[in-house]
N, C-alpha and C positions, 0 to 999 in steps of 0.2 A: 327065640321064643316066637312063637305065630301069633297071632293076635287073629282074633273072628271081628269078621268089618260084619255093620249092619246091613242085611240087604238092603233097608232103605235108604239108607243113606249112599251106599253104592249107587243105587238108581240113581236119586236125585244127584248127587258126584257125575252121573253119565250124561245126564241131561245139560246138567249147569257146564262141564267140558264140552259137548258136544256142541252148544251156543256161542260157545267161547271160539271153537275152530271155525264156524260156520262165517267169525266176523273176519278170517281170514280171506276170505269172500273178496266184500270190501277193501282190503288192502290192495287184494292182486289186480281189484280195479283201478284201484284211485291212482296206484303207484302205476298203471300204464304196463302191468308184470301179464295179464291177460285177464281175458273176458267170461269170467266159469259163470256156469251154468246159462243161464238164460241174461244175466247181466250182460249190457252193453253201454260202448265207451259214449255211446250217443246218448242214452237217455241217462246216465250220471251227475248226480250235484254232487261237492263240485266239479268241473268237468277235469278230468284225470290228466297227469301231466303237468299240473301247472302248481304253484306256490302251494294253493288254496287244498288244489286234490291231494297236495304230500302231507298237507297239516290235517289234514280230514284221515289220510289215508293212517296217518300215526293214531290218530285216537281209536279208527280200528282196531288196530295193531296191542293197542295198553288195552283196549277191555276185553280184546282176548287173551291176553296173558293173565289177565287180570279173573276172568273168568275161568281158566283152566288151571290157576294156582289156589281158586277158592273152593274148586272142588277136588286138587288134593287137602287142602288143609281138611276140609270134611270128611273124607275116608280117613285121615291120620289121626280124626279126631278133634279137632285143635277149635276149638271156640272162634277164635280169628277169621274162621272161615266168611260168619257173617258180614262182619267190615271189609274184608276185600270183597263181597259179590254184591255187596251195597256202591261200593264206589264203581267196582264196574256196570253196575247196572245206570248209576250216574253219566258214563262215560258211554254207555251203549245206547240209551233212550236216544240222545241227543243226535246223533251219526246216525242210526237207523231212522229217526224222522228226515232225513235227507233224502233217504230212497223211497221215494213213496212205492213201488215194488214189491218193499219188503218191511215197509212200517206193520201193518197188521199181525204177520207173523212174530218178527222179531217185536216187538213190543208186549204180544202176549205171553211172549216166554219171560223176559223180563218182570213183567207182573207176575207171572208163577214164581220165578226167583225170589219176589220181594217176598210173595205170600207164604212161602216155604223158611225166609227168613224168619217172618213173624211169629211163626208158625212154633219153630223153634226156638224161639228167643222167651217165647209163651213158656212151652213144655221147659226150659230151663228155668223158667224162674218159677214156675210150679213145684219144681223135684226140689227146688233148693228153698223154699219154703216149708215143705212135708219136712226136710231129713236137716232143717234145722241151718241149712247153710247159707242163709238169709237174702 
């Protein structure tokens, strides 16, 4: 049986995965794996290679899975979606103010995440007040 996904929620599913890979970024610095994009081992907190960058590098690592599992549960449908892109978003604010680089960006994606959260969390308790399902 096919099931029709929402376009928007597809969208926002592309967006919220695509933040999610992007923190893969961060790992392949921290972890010393290479220097993508314009990141460098030089201007990195913490600095990559050592205790500090593997435990930084892993929290990259959980809010992009973390991220990219919240935007399948969202095209599957799955309510859940919101709790896991809340706790990645927990997990991505904090390592993204690390980089000052890339605080601006990543952090206004996050805040579209929360607000699309909200956003939705609204429109479900809305539908389920109208059709009685409290």
């Amino acid at each position: 049986m096919n099931k029709a996904y929402s376009p928007v929620a597809v969208a926002v599913a592309v967006v919220v995965a695509a933040h999610g890979l992007v923190h893969l970024m961060g790992v392949a610095l921290l972890w010393k794996l290479g220097q993508p994009g314009q990141l460098r081992y030089a201007d990195a907190v913490p600095a990559p290679g050592t205790g500090a960058g593997y435990l930084v590098g892993g929290l990259w690592l959980a809010a992009a899975l973390l991220f990219v599992a919240a935007a399948y549960l969202l095209v599957a449908d799955r309510g859940a979606w919101r709790i896991v892109a809340l706790i990645a978003v927990a997990v991505s604010a904090p390592v993204i103010g690390l980089s000052a680089a890339q605080t601006a960006a990543g952090l206004v994606i996050d805040g579209l995440v929360l607000a699309l959260i909200a956003v939705s969390w609204r429109r479900r308790h809305i539908a389920n007040a109208v059709s009685g399902g409290g």
